[in-house]
Each structure stands twice: as structure tokens, then as C-alpha cells.
C-alpha positions in Angstrom: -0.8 27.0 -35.3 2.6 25.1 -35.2 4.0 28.5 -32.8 0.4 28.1 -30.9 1.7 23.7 -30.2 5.1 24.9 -29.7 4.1 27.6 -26.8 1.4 24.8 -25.5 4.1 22.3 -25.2 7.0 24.8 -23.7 4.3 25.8 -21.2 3.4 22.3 -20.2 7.0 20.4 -20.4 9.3 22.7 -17.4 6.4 22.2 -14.9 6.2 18.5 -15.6 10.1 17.8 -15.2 10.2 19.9 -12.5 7.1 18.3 -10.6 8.5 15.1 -11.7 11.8 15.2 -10.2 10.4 16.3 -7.4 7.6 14.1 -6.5 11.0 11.2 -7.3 13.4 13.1 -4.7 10.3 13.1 -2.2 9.6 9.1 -3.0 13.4 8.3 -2.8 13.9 10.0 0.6 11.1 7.9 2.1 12.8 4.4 0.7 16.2 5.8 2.2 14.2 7.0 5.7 12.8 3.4 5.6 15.6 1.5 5.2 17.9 3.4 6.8 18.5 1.0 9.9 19.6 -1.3 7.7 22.6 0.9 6.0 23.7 2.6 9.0 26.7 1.5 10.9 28.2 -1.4 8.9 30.6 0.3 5.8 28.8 0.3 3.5 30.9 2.1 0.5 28.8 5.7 -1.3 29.0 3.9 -4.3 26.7 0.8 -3.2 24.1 3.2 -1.3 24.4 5.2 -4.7 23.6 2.1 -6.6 20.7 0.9 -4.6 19.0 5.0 -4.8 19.9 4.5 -8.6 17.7 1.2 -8.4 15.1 2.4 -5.9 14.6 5.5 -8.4 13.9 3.3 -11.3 11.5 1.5 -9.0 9.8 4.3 -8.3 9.0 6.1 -11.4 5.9 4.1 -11.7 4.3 6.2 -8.4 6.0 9.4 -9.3 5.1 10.0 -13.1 1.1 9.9 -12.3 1.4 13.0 -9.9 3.9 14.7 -12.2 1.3 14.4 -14.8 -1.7 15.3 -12.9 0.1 18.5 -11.5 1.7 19.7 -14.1 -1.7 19.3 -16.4 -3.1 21.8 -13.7 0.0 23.9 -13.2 -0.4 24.6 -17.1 -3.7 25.3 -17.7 -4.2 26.8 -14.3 -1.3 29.5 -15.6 -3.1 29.7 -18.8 -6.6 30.3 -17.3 -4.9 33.3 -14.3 -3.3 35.3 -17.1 -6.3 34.8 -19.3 -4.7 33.4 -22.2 -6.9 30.4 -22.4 -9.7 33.3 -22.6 -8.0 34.7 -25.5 -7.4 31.5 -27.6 -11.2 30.6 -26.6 -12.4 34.1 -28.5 -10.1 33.2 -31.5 -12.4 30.3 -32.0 -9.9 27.6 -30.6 -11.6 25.1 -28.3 -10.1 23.4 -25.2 -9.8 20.3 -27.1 -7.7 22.1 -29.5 -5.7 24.0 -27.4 -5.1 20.4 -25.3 -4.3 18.1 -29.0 -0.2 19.2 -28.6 -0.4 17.9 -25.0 -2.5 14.8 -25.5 0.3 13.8 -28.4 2.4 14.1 -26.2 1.2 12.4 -23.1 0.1 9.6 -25.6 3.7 9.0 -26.3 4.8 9.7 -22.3 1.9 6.4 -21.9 3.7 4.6 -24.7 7.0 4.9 -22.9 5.6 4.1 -19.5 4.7 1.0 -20.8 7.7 0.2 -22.4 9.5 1.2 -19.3 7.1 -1.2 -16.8 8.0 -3.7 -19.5 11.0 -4.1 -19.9 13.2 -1.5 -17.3 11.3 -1.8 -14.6 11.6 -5.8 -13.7 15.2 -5.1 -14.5 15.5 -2.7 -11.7 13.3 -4.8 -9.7 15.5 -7.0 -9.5 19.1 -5.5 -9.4 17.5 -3.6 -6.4 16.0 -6.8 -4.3 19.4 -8.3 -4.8 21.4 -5.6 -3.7 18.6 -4.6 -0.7 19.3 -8.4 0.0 22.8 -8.0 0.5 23.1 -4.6 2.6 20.7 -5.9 4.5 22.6 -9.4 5.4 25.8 -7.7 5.9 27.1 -7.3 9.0 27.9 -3.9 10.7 31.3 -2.7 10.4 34.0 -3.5 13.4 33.2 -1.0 15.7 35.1 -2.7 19.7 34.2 0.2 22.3 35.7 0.6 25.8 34.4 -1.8 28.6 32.1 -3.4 26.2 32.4 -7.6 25.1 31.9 -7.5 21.7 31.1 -10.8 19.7 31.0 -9.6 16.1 33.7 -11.7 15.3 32.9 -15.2 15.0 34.5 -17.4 17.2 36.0 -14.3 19.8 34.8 -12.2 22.4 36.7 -9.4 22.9 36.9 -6.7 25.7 38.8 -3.5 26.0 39.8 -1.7 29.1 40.2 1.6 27.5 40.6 3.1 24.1 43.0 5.6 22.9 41.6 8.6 20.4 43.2 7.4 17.5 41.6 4.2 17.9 44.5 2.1 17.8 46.2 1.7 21.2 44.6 -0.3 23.6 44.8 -1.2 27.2 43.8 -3.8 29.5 43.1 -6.4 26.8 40.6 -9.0 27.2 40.6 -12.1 24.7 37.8 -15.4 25.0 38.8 -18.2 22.1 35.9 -20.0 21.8 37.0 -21.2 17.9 37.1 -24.7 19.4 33.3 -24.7 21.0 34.3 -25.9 24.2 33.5 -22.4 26.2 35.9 -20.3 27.9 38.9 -22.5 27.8 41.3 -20.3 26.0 41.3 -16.7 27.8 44.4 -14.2 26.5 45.0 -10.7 28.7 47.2 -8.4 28.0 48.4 -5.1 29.8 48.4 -2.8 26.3 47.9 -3.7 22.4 47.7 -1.8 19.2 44.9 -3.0 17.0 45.6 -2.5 13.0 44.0 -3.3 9.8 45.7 -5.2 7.1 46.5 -3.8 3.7 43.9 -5.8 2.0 41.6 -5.0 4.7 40.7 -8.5 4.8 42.5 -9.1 8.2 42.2 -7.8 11.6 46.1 -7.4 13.6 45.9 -7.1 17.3 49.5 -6.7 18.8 49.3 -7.4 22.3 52.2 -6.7 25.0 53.2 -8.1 28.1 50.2 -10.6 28.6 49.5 -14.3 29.8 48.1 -17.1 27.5 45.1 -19.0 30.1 44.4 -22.5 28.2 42.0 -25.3 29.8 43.7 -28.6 28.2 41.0 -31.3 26.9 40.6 -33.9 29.5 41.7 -37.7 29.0 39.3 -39.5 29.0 38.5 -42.7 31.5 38.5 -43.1 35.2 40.4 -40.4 37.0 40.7 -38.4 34.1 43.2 -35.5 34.5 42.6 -31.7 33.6 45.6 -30.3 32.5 46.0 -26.1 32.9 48.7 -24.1 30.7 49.4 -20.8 32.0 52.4 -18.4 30.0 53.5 -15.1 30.0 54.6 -13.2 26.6 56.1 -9.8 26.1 54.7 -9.2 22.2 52.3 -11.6 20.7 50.4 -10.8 17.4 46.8 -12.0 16.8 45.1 -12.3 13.8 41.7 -12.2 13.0 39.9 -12.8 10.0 36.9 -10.0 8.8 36.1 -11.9 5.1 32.2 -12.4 6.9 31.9 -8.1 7.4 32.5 -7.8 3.6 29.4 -7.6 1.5 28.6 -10.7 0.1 27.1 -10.1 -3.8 24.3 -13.2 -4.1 24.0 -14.6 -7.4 20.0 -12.9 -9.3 19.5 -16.3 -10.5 18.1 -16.8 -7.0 15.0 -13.9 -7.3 14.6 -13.9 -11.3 11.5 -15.8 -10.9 9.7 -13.8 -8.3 6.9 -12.0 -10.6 7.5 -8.6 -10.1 11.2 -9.6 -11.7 8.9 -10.7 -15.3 7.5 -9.0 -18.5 4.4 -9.1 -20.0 5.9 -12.7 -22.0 7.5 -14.3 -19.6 4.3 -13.9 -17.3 1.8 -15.2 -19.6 4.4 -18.3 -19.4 4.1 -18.9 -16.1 1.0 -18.2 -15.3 0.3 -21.4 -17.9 3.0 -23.1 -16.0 1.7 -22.2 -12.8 -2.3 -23.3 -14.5 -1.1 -26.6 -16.0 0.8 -27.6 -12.3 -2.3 -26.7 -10.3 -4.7 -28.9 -12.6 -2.2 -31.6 -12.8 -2.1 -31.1 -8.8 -6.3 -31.2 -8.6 -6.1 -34.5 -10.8 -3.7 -36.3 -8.5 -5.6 -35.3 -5.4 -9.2 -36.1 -6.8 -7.1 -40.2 -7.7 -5.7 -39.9 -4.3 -9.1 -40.0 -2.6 -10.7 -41.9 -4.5 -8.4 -45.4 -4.8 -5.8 -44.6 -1.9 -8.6 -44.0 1.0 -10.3 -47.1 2.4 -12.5 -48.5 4.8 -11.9 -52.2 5.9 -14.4 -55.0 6.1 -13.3 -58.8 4.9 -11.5 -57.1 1.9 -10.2 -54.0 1.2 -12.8 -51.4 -0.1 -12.7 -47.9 -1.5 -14.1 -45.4 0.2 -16.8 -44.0 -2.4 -18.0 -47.6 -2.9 -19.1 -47.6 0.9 -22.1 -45.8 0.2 -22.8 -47.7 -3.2 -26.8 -49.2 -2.4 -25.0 -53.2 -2.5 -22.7 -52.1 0.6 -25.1 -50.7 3.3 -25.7 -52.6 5.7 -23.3 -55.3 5.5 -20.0 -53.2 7.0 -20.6 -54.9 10.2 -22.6 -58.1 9.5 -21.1 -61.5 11.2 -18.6 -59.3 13.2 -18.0 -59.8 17.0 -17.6 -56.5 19.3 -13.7 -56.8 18.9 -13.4 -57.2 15.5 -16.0 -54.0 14.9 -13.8 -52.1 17.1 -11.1 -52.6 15.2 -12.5 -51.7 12.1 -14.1 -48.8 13.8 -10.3 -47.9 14.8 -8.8 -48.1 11.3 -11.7 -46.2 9.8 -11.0 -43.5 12.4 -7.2 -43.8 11.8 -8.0 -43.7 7.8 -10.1 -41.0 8.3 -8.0 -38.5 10.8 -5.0 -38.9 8.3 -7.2 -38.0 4.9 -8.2 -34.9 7.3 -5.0 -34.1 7.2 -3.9 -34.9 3.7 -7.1 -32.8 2.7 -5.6 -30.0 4.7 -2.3 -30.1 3.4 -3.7 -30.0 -0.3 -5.7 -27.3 0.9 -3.1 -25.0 1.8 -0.9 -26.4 -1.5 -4.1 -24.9 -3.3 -4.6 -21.9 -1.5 -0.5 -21.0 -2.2 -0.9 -21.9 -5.5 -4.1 -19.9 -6.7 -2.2 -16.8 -4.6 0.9 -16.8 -6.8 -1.1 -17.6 -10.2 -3.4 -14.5 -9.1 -0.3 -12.5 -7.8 1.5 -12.9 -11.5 -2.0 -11.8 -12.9 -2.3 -8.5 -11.1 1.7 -7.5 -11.9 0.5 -8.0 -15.7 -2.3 -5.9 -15.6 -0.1 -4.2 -13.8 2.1 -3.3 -17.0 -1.3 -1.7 -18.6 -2.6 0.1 -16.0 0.2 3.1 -15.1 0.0 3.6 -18.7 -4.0 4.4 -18.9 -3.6 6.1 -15.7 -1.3 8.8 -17.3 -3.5 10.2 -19.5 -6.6 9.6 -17.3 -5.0 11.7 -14.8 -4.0 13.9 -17.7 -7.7 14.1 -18.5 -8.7 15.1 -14.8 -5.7 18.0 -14.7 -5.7 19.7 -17.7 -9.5 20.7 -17.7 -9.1 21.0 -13.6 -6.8 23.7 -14.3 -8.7 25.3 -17.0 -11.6 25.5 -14.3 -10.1 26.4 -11.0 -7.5 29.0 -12.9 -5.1 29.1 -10.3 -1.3 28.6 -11.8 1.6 28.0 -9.2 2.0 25.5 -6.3 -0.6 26.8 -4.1 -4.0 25.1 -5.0 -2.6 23.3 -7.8 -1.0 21.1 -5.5 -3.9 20.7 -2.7 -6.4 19.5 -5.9 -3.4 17.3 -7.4 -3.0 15.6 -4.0 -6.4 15.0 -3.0 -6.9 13.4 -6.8 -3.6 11.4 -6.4 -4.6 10.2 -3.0 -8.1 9.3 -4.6 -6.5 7.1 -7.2 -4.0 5.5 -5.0 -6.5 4.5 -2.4 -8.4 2.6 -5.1 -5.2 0.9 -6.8 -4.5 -0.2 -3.6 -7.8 -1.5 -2.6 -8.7 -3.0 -5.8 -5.4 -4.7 -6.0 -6.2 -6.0 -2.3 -9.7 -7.0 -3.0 -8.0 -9.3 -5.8 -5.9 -11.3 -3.2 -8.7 -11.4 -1.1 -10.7 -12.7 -4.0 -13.4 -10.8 -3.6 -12.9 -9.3 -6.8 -11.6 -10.4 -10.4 -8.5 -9.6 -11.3 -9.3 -7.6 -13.9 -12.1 -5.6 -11.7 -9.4 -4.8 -9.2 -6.6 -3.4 -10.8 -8.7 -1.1 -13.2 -10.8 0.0 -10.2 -9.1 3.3 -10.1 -9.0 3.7 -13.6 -13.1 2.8 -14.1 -13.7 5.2 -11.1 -12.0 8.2 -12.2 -12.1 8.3 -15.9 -16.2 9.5 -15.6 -14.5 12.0 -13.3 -12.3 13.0 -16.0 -14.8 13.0 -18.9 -17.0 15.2 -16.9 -14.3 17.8 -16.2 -13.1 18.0 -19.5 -17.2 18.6 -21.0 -17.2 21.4 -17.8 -14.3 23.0 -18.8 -15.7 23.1 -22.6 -18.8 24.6 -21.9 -17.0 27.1 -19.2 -19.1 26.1 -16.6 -18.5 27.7 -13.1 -18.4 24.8 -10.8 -15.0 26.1 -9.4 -16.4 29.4 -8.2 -17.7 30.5 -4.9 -20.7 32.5 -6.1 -21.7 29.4 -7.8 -22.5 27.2 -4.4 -23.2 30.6 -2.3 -26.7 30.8 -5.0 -27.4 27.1 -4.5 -27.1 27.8 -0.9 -29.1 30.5 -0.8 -31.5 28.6 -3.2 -31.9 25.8 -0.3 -32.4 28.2 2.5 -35.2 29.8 0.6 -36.9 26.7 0.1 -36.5 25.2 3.8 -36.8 28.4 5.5 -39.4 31.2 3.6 -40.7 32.8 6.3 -37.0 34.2 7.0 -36.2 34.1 3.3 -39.1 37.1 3.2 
């Protein structure tokens, strides 16, 4: 029996890496397709980009291991069922629940790990990648001056360039705006050629320009007949320097997104969801005693609003007042009234914010449980799938995995959506996908017992032909 597990396993374990990496490589080209704008033209070293893939891979092993499961489960067993094997260990007296124990062990402990991995790895890389996402994003793109173009990447200077020589360095017909003093074009530097050079330290930029004037607008005095002075000079060599310390990559401290929820385990959730619980009731109490002492209607003295419809008020609000004076009061109560409106509003959306982020640190901890439970409820849908269908390969194995995949993703999603919508629970929502499919998976697995022959053509031709017998007998004879 131990040769039998060790066969089962060996069978199961090279489609599943393979699969796996896979279905990652696939994931981790989309993140680089979709953030691709944002690396593109500005320097950005390999071994940042390699980082952030590195980061974004972790990220998305959550997505990736599911499928890998799911296909690989019918990969195996659709192998085993083609070259009849399964047909074999069946007459030998093994069941498919004992032919499956090696690989439920294992996926058991592939669960285990997923959950230690959404626990404590994955808001790791959550966060090393939003920080370093952040910063390639904020960066600026690399120096890049072309011909006949005013460029302004460098604060402070526009710069054009007549013409641009192939190895990038010698210039001609140099155009130079200083606006470092913020007082518009008032410094203007031309010069007939220049050679343009980096610093060692690449922290400067040196443009050596050659037989050119210096233009420079003077500040006015100030007073009556204020003067406007005008410096004009030539130079033969002149050196400029310009500093590029803002087109390096800034590295922004993670103290800054360590609180965002998706950056928190399973403890430090629970803690602030409390926190987040204990502020939002402390928040109710202080807006119920804000209504209710700091609101008021005026009459001879000042009196709180809910005591306005108390049975010894009515009718007194406007006894022994002339017109002005109920105008006024009519005035205030309308004043009083228009700014609780908007207090109440306020509060409102202070709720609303509130309850989203105290919901939002509820779904990522179900969160932790539910790719767990989905592995070996997907496991449960592929394994006996393949057993059925008996088609090894990645022809129809792949078809049946993606159409289940999509299945369970489309509910995650819209469970999870529902649950900010608060239409549903939080609990309801994010085990929608898992309470939907795992009927699907105990029925498979009782089909693919009893051999049942829902997978085969002649199967639905005979209900077919059953129907068209009892809708059409006239033909049928």
C-alpha cells in the first residue's frame, strides 16, 4: 500500500508544480502588463522591478494555488481514469476514497500552509509591495531632453535643444529659461554648442555651454519712476549645473501603510476591529449627547430641543410675542436647525466610513480562512471530476478547471461585494463560494464512487431520446 501512496502522490505532485508555476507566470504578467505605464521610461534599476515581481508573486499565490489544485486534481485522476489504472485499483477492491487518502493528506497539509502563509507572509508582502508600487510609481521618469522640444522635468529650468548629436552628448543651439527665482522668464542663457555630462555620483547634471550670452531682467526698484535694469554678456565656456536628487527613487518609510488591513494578521485584526468597535460607540455616544443638550430652540430661556414637544411646552413657544420677536425666533430655530442638518450629515458620513473599514478588516480576516477551505474544496470538485470525465493532459482538463475556477471566483467576488454593500453578513459573503460549491463537490465525489456516467455522451443522447418520445410519439413510432 505504501508503493500504491507513493505512485498516487508522484502522479499528483509534477502536475501541480507545474500547473502552479504556471497559472503564477500567467498572474504575474498581467500585474507587470498593468502597471507597466508606470515603470516605463524613468530608470528604474532590474533589481527594483525584480523586487516588486518578487513581491507581486507572493501576492499572488493566494489566486494561483486554487487553480493549481483544481487542475492538477483533474490532470491526475483524468490520467489515471485514460490509461485505466483507476479501473484496475477499483477491481482490486480499492475505492476512490482510498485511492484519494495519500492526496487528501497531502492537500490537508497544502491548506495548513496556505493558512500560515495568508497569515503571516502574505501581509508581509502586502506591504513591502504597496510601499515599493508607491515609490516607482511617484518617481519621476528618467532625463530624457530631445531635439526641438522644451522640456521642464527639471524643477526650476526649461530647457530647449536645437539639435542633438548620436552620442547624446553634444549639443547645439542651446536654449536655457531660469525660473529658480519665480519671477518668469527673466534669466534666458543661449548658447551656440554644449556638451551635456553626468556626474560621477550621478547625482548632478553638467551642461558645458560655449560661446553664448547670459539675458538677465534685473528686479525693479521700487517707488515712483522705478527703473528696470537689463544685463546682457557674452561668454566663451560656461558650465552649468543642475541638480537630479528629485529623479532618484525616493524609499518611503512602511510605518506609513502598516495599518491598512490588508497589511494585518489574524491578531492584530481582531485588535482593531475592537479599536475600531470601541471608537465608533464612543463616537454614537457623543453624537446622541450632542443633540440632545447642544441643540436648542429659543423662547424667554434657553430650551433643549427634545423638551419642545414635552406636553407642559405646547403651545406656549409663541405666547405674548409680537410679530418681530416670533420672527426672530422663527430665524434662530431655522439657523439651529439648518446647521444640526448638517452636523447630522457630517456624523453620517463619519459613520458610514467608519462601519466600511470595521467591515473591510472583517472580510480580510475571514479572508485568512477562506483560501484555505477553498483548496481542498476545489480538491474535492477535481479529483472525482477527473475520475469521471477520464481525460488526462491539458486539453479538457483545463476547459472544466477554468469554467469551475471562474465559478468560484465570480462568487468570492460577489459575496465579498455584497458585504460592502451590506446586503449580506460578512460571514455569508465571504463563504459564498465555498457554501455554493462544496454540494457540488460532495456530489461529484458520491458520482465518481458509484461510477456513474454523467460525463458520457450516450448518457444525455438516451435522456434526449427519452424526452422526444414523450413529447413527440407519433414520430417516436
Amino acid at each position: 500500500m505504501k508503493k500504491l501512496h507513493k505512485l498516487i502522490l508522484l502522479t499528483y505532485i509534477g502536475p501541480f508544480v507545474l500547473t502552479f508555476f504556471i497559472t503564477l507566470f500567467i498572474l504575474v504578467m498581467q500585474f507587470l502588463w498593468k502597471y507597466i505605464d508606470d515603470m516605463v521610461g524613468k530608470g528604474i534599476e532590474w533589481y527594483v522591478i525584480a523586487e516588486l515581481l518578487f513581491y507581486a508573486t507572493a501576492n499572488l499565490v493566494p489566486l494561483a494555488l486554487p487553480l493549481a489544485i483544481l487542475l492538477s486534481s483533474i490532470m491526475t485522476f483524468g490520467n489515471l481514469g485514460e490509461h485505466y489504472e483507476l479501473v484496475a485499483l477499483k477491481s482490486a477492491g480499492l475505492s476512490l476514497q482510498r485511492i484519494m487518502f495519500p492526496l487528501i493528506i497531502l492537500i490537508i497539509f497544502i491548506s495548513g500552509s496556505a493558512f500560515y502563509f495568508s497569515n503571516n507572509i502574505w501581509p508581509v508582502a502586502n506591504l513591502k509591495m504597496a510601499t515599493l508600487l508607491y515609490d516607482v510609481r511617484q518617481k519621476k521618469p528618467s532625463l530624457d531632453i530631445k531635439e526641438k522640444v522644451y522640456y521642464k522635468g527639471i524643477e526650476g529650468y526649461v530647457i530647449r535643444i536645437g539639435k542633438k548629436e548620436k552620442d547624446g552628448e553634444n549639443l547645439e543651439d542651446i536654449t536655457i529659461y531660469d525660473h529658480t527665482a519665480n519671477r518668469g522668464n527673466v534669466k534666458v542663457v543661449k548658447a551656440e554648442k554644449g556638451k551635456m555630462q553626468m556626474s560621477s555620483d550621478k547625482r548632478f547634471l553638467i551642461l558645458s555651454l560655449f560661446n553664448g550670452r547670459n539675458y538677465e531682467e534685473v528686479k525693479p526698484s521700487q517707488g515712483k519712476g522705478a527703473s528696470h535694469p537689463f544685463f546682457r554678456s557674452k561668454f566663451k565656456e560656461e558650465k552649468i549645473r543642475f541638480d537630479l536628487s528629485d529623479f532618484a527613487m525616493n524609499h518611503t518609510d512602511e510605518e506609513l501603510f502598516k495599518d491598512n488591513y490588508q497589511m494585518l494578521n489574524l491578531s492584530q485584526l481582531e485588535d482593531a476591529v475592537d479599536t475600531l468597535q470601541a471608537k465608533f460607540t464612543e463616537r454614537k455616544v457623543e453624537f446622541s449627547k450632542n443633540i440632545n443638550d447642544k441643540f436648542y430652540f429659543l423662547n424667554d430661556s434657553v430650551i433643549p430641543a427634545h423638551a419642545i414637544l414635552a406636553d407642559n411646552q405646547k403651545g406656549i413657544f409663541f405666547e405674548g410675542k409680537n410679530p418681530a420677536e416670533k420672527f426672530s425666533n422663527l430665524e434662530t430655530a431655522l439657523n439651529l436647525t439648518r446647521n444640526t442638518k448638517v452636523y447630522v450629515s457630517a456624523l453620517a458620513n463619519d459613520f458610514k466610513s467608519k462601519q466600511q473599514s470595521i467591515t473591510r478588516h472583517k472580510i480580510e480576516w475571514h479572508r485568512k480562512f477562506t483560501l484555505s477551505i477553498a483548496c481542498i474544496v476545489l480538491f474535492f470538485i477535481g479529483a472525482p471530476l477527473g475520475a469521471i470525465i477520464r481525460k488526462g493532459g491539458l486539453g479538457t482538463p483545463v476547459v472544466i478547471s477554468v469554467l469551475f475556477f471562474m465559478i468560484f471566483h465570480v462568487l468570492s467576488i460577489t459575496g465579498e461585494k455584497l458585504v460592502k454593500e451590506e446586503s449580506l453578513s460578512v460571514s455569508s459573503g465571504m463563504w459564498l463560494a465555498t457554501i455554493c460549491l462544496l454540494p457540488i463537490g460532495i456530489f461529484l465525489t458520491y458520482k465518481a464512487t458509484s461510477d456513474s456516467p454523467i460525463m458520457e455522451m450516450d448518457t444525455y443522447k438516451k435522456i434526449f431520446d427519452l424526452i422526444g418520445n414523450k413529447l413527440f410519439p407519433a414520430k417516436a413510432e
